[in-house]
C-alpha positions as CSV (number, residue, x, y, z in Angstrom):
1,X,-68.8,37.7,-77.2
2,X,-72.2,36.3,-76.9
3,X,-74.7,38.7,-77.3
4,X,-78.4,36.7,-77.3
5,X,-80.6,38.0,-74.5
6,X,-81.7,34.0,-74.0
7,X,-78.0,32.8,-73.2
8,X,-78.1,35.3,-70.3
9,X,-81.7,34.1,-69.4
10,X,-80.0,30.6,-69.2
11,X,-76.9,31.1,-67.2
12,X,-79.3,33.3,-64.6
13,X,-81.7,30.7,-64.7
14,X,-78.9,27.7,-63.9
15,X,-77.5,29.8,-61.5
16,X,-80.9,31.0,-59.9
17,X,-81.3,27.0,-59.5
18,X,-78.0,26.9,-58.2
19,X,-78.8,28.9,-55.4
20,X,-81.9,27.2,-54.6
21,X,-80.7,24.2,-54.1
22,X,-78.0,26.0,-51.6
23,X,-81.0,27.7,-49.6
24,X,-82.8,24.3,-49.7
25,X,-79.2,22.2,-48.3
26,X,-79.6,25.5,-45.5
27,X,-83.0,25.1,-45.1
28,X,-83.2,21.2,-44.7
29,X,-80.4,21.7,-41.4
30,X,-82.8,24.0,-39.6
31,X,-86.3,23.1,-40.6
32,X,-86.7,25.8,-43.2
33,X,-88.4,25.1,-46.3
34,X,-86.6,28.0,-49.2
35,X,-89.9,30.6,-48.6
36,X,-89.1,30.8,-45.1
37,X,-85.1,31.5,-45.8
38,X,-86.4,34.1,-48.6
39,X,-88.7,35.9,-46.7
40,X,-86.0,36.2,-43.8
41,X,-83.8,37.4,-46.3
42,X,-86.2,39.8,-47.4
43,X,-87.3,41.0,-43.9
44,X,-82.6,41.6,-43.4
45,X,-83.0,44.2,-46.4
46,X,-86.8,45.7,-46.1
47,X,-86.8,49.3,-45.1
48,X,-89.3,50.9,-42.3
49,X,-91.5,51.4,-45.1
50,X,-91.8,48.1,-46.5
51,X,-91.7,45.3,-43.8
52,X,-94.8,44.3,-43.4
53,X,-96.6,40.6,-44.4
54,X,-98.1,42.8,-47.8
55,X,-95.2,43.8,-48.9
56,X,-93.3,40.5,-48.5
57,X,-96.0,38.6,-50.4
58,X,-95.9,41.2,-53.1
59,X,-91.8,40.8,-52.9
60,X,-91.9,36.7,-53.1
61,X,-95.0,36.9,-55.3
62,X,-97.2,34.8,-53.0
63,X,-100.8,34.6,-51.9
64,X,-101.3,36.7,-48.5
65,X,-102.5,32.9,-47.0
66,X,-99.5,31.5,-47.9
67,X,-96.9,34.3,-46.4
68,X,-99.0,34.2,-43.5
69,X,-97.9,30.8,-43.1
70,X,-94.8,30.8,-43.3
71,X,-94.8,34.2,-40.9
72,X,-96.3,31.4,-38.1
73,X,-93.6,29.1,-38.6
74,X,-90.7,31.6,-38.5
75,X,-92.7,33.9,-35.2
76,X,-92.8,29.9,-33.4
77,X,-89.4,29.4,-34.2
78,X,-88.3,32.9,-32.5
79,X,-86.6,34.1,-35.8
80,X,-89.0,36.7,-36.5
81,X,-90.5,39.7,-34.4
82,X,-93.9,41.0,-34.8
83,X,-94.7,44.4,-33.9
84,X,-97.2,47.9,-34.5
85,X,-96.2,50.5,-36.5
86,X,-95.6,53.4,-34.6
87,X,-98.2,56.1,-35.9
88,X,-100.6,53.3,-37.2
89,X,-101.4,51.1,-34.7
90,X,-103.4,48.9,-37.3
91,X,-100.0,48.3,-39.3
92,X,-98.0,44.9,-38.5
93,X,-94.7,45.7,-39.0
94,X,-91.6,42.6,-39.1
95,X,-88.4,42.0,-38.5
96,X,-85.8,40.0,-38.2
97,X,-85.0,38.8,-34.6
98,X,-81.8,38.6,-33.2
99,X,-82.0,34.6,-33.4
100,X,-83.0,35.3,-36.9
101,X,-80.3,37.3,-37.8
102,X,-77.5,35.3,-36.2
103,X,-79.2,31.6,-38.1
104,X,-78.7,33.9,-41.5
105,X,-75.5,35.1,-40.3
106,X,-73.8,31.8,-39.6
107,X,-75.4,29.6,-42.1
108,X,-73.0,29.5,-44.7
109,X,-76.0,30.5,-47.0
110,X,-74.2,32.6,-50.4
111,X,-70.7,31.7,-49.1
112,X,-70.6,29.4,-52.8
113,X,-71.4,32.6,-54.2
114,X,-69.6,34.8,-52.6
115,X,-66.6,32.9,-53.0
116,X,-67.1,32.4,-56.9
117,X,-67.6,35.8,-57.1
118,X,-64.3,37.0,-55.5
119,X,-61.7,37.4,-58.3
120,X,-64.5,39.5,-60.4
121,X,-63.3,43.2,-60.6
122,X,-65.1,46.2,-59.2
123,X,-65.8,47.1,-62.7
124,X,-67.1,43.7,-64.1
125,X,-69.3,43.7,-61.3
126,X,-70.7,46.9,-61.6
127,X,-71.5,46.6,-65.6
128,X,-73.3,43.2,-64.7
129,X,-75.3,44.7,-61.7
130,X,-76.2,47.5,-64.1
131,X,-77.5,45.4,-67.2
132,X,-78.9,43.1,-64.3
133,X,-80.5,46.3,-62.4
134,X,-82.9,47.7,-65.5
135,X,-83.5,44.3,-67.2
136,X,-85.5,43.9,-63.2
137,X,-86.9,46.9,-63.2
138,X,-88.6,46.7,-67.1
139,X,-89.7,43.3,-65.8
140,X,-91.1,44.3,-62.6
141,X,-92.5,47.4,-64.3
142,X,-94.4,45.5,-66.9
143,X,-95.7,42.9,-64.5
144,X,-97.5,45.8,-63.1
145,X,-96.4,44.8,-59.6
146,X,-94.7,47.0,-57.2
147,X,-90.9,48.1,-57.8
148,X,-88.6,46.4,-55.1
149,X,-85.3,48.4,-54.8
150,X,-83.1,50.4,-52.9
151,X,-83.1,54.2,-53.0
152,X,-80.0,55.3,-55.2
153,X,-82.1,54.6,-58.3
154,X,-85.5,56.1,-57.0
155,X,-86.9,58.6,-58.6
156,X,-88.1,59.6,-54.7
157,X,-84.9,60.0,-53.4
158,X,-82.5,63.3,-52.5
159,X,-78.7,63.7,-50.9
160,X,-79.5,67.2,-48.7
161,X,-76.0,66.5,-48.2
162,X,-72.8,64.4,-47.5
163,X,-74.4,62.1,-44.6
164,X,-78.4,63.8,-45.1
165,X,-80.5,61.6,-47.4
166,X,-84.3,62.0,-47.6
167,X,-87.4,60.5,-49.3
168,X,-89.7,62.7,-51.1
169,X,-92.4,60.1,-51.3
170,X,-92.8,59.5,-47.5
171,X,-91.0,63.1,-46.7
172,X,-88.8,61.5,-44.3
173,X,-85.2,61.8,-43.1
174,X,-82.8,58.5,-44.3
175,X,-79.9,57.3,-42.7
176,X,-77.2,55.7,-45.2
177,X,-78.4,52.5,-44.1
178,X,-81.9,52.7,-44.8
179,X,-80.9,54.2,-48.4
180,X,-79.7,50.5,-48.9
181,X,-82.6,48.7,-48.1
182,X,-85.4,47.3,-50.1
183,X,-88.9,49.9,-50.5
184,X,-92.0,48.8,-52.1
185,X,-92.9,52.1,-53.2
186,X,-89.4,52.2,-55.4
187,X,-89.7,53.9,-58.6
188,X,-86.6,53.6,-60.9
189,X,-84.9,56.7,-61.5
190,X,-83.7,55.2,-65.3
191,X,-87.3,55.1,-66.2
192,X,-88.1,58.5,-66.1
193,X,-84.5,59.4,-66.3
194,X,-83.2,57.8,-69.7
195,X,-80.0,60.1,-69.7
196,X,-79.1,58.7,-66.0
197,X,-78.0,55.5,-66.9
């Protein structure tokens, strides 16, 4: 069993290339360079909370100017939607369109990784997201940027009950669906938590 940190860095970074060259083959057949698929891919997981063009440049770790682009591109090509944030009317919130979700939902993109991925057990899988899960979260953490994730591991987050989530950060009601989306303002449970993981 190997147990070298850098071999793991190695097979993540192959298949992270991997990957991209998949997004660039799905890209290259709609006239999408690999930011645009990413930030649509981003915009299919962000919650209420974290959709706007801020939060994506801090996700994809880009310049404001350059997400701003690549916002035009997708708003001309109808696969984005732009709209105000309900209490804030300064606040430009995104989201995918319906175009946009049916060109990510039909274009084959992680269907070589999903089908590679297939015969792994439940267990495998969930030992690997784990390891996978806090390395991100130290790395994110020490980079000093904001802490993408979904609200399970959030130091912010509460079950009221079966079906009754809730954020303490925002004080708002979740549904389960929006407890499995992507927040900005994610703070991993395991870090103030050691005795949780």
């Amino acid at each position: 069993m190997l147990k070298d940190p850098l071999t793991l860095l190695g097979i993540l970074d192959r298949l992270a290339n991997l990957l991209r060259s998949d997004m660039r083959r799905v890209g290259g057949e709609s006239g999408l360079q690999v930011v645009h698929l990413q930030a649509m891919i981003y915009l299919a997981q962000a919650n209420r909370f974290s959709n706007t063009p801020q939060a994506l440049a801090e996700y994809l770790g880009l310049t404001k100017g350059t997400v701003s682009q690549s916002l035009l591109l997708l708003d001309r090509n109808n696969l984005i939607e732009r709209y105000q944030d309900g209490e804030d009317r300064r606040i430009v919130r995104l989201r995918l369109s319906s175009e946009g979700e049916e060109m990510l939902r039909v274009s084959g993109l992680h269907e070589l990784w999903r089908s590679s991925t297939r015969d792994l057990s439940a267990n495998r899988i969930r030992t690997v997201v784990s390891a996978l899960r806090d390395t991100l979260f130290r790395i994110q953490d020490e980079a000093g940027g904001s802490n993408f994730g979904t609200c399970e591991t959030c130091i912010h987050w509460s079950r009221r009950s079966a079906r009754a989530y809730h954020c303490e950060w925002y004080g708002e009601r979740l549904s389960i669906s929006e407890s499995r989306e992507l927040c900005r303002t994610h703070v991993p449970r395991s870090t103030y938590l050691p005795e949780d993981r």
